[in-house]
N, C-alpha and C positions, 0 to 999 in steps of 0.2 A: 780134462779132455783136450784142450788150448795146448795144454804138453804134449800131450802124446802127439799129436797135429804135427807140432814144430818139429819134433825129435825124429816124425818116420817121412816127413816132408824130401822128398830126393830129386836130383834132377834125369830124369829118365828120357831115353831119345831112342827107345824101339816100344810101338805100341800095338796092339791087338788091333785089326781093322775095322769095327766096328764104330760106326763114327756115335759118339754119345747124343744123346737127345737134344734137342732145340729148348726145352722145359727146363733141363738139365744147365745145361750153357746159361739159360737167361737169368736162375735162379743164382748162380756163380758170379756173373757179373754185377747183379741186382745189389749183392754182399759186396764182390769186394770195392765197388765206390762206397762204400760208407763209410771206410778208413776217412784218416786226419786230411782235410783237405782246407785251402786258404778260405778264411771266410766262408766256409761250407759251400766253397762252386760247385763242387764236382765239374770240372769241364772235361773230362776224359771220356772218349767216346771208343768206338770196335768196329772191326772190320772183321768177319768172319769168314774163314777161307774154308771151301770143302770139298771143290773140285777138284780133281786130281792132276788136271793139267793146270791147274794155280797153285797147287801146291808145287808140281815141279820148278815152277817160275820163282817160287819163293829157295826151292833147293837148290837154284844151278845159281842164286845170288852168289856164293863162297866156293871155291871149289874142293873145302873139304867141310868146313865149320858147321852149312846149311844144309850137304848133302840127305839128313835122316829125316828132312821134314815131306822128303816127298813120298814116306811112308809114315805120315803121321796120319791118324781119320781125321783131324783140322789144326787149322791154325788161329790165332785170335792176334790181331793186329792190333797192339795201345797204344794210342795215338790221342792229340789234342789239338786247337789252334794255338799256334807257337808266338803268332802277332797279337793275341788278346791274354795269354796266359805267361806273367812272367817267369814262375817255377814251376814251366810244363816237363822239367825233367824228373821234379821231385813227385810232380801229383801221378803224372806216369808209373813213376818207380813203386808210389805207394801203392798201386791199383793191383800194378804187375806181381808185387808178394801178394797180397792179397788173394790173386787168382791162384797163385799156388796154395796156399794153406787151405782156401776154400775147397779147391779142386781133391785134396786129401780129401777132405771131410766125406766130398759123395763120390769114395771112392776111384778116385780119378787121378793120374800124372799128368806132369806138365816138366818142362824145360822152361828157359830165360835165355832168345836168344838177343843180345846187344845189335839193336839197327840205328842209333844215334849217329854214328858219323860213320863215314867207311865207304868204299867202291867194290860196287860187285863184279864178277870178272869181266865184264866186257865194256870194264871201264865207269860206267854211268853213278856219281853220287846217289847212295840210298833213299835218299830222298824224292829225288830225280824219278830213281827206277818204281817208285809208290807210285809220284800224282802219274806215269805212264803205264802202267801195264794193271792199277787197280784203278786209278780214278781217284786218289786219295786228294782232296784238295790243296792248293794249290799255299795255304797259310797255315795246312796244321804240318807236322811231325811224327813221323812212328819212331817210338821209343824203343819196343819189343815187339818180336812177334813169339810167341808163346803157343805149342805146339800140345796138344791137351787129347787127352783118353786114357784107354786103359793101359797100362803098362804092362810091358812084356820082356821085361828084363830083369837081371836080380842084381843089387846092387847092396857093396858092403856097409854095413851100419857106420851112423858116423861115430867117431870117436867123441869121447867127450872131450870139452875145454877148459883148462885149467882157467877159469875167469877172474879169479884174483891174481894171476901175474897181467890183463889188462883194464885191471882197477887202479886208479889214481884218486887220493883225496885230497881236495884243497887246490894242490898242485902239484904238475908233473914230476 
């Protein structure tokens, strides 16, 4: 089941409007903290976006890259305190797969959009533009925002990977 998960896993950025359920969403995130985390913290927390004048705020960040989230039905913000968590880029990252493979499972797309470093167009560090226009505090970090529902696009199978040309044993 874990296979097929990973193998039809895609990144999709047009979605049907119907925004998915609050049950749905909590049950998603509830899984995907349960990956590998340091000393079992979980410190990874969410911001969940679903208005549609916050989604556009999230879309006019990029002026091409962010433009499809302001037709997504939500966004999910992964984010941590960046002052108490030393590999809050890794517990992020792991959360952020996570939400996708899980988000397969019931049904659901998702995208990985990168908000770690970067200026949205009107200048302001992404960071910046969080604790100002969500409230995000002022010592965590958004890592992804992650765009989630149903998908409404078709997209082509991936190919598969030759995996033993980047196998190494012993040494490179």
């Amino acid at each position: 089941m874990i296979e097929e998960i990973i193998k039809s896993r895609r990144s999709i950025r047009k979605y049907k409007p119907e925004v998915p359920s609050m049950e749905t969403i909590e049950e998603i995130l509830s899984l995907s903290v349960l990956g590998p985390s340091y000393a079992s913290s979980r410190p990874v927390e969410f911001l969940v976006v679903t208005e549609k004048e916050n989604l556009k705020k999230l879309a006019d960040m990029e002026m091409f890259g962010t433009q499809y989230l302001k037709d997504a039905p939500m966004c999910i913000l992964v984010m941590t305190n960046a002052d108490t968590v030393r590999n809050w880029v890794e517990e992020c990252a792991i959360v952020s797969s996570y939400i996708g493979l899980c988000a397969v499972d019931k049904g659901l797309s998702t995208c990985w959009v990168n908000v770690r470093e970067g200026e949205t167009q009107d200048g302001r560090d992404y960071q910046e533009f969080f604790k100002e226009e969500f409230g995000v505090p002022k010592d965590h970090k958004v890592l992804t925002i992650i765009p989630i529902g149903t998908g409404d696009e078709r997209v082509r199978r991936r190919e598969e990977i030759d995996i033993k040309s980047k196998i190494r044993m012993e040494k490179y």
